[in-house]
C-alpha positions in Angstrom: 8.2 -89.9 95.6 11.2 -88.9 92.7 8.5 -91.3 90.6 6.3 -88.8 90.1 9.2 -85.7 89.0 10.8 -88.2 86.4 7.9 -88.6 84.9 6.9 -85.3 85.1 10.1 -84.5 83.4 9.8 -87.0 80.6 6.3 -85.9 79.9 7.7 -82.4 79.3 10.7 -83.5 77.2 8.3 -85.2 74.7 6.3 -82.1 74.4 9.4 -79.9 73.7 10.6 -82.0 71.1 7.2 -82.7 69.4 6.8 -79.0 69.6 10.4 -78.3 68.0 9.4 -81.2 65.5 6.3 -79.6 64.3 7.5 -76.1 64.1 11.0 -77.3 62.0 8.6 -79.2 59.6 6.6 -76.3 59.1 9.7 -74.4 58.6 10.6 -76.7 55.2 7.0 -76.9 54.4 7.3 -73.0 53.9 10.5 -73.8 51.9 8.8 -75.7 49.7 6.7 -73.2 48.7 4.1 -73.5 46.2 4.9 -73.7 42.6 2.1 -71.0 41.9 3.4 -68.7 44.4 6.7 -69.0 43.5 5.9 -68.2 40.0 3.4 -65.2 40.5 6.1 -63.6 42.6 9.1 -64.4 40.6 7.2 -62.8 37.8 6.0 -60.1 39.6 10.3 -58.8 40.8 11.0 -59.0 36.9 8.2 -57.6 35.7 6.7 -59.9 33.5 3.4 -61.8 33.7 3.1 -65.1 35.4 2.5 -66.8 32.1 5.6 -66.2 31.0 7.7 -67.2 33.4 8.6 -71.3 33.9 10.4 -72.1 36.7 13.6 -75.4 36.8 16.8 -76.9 38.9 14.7 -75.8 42.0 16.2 -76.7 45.3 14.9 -76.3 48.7 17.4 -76.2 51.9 14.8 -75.7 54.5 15.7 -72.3 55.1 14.6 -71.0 51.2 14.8 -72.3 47.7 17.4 -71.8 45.1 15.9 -72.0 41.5 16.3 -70.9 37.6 13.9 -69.3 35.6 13.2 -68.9 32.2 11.4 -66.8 30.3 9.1 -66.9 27.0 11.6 -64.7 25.5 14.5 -67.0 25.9 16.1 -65.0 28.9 17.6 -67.2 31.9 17.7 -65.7 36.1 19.3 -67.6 38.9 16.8 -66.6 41.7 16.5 -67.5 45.4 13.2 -66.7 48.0 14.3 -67.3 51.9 11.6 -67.9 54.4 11.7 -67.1 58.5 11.6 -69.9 60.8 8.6 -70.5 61.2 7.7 -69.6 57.8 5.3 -66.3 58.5 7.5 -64.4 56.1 9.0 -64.8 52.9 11.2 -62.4 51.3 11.0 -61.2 47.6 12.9 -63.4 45.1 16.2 -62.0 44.3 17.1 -63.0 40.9 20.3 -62.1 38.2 21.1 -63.1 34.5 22.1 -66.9 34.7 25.6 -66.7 35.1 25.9 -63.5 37.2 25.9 -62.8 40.7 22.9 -62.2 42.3 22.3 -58.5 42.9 19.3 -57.5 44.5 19.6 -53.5 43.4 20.1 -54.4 39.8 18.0 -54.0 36.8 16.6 -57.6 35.5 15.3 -56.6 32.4 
């Protein structure tokens, strides 16, 4: 009779954490979002167009990336993009002058 509630139980547990699973590796794949995207949108907040605009040192934590750009013209941002938990939304990139601290109401150009 408890046979059938432990198992029960256990079935239910492996659901829950093959559902949590799934939805935190969906979370990083959103993190590590694509380098087209990432560019287009990066150029797009400073106003340049997307070929002009290479992105480096990126670094994902799982929650948003961290990355430098540089432009054709020679000038350098510190930029980060964070993403919801699940990944539905992303934020605008918020970039500064390499070097600076990231301001989000600044001017970039």
């Amino acid at each position: 009779m408890l046979k059938k509630p432990v198992q029960t139980a256990a079935i239910l547990s492996i659901s829950l954490l093959t559902g949590c699973s799934s939805s935190l590796m969906q979370a990083q794949g959103s993190a590590n979002q694509d380098d087209a995207d990432l560019v287009a949108v990066t150029a797009f907040s400073l106003g340049l167009p997307a070929n002009e605009v290479t992105i480096t040192n990126r670094q994902n934590d799982g929650v948003g990336v961290n990355y430098w750009v540089k432009t054709k013209e020679g000038r350098e941002y510190t930029c980060m993009r964070s993403v919801t938990m699940f990944g539905a939304v992303k934020s605008s990139p918020i970039c500064g002058k390499k070097g600076e601290p990231l301001n989000p109401f600044a001017s970039h150009l």
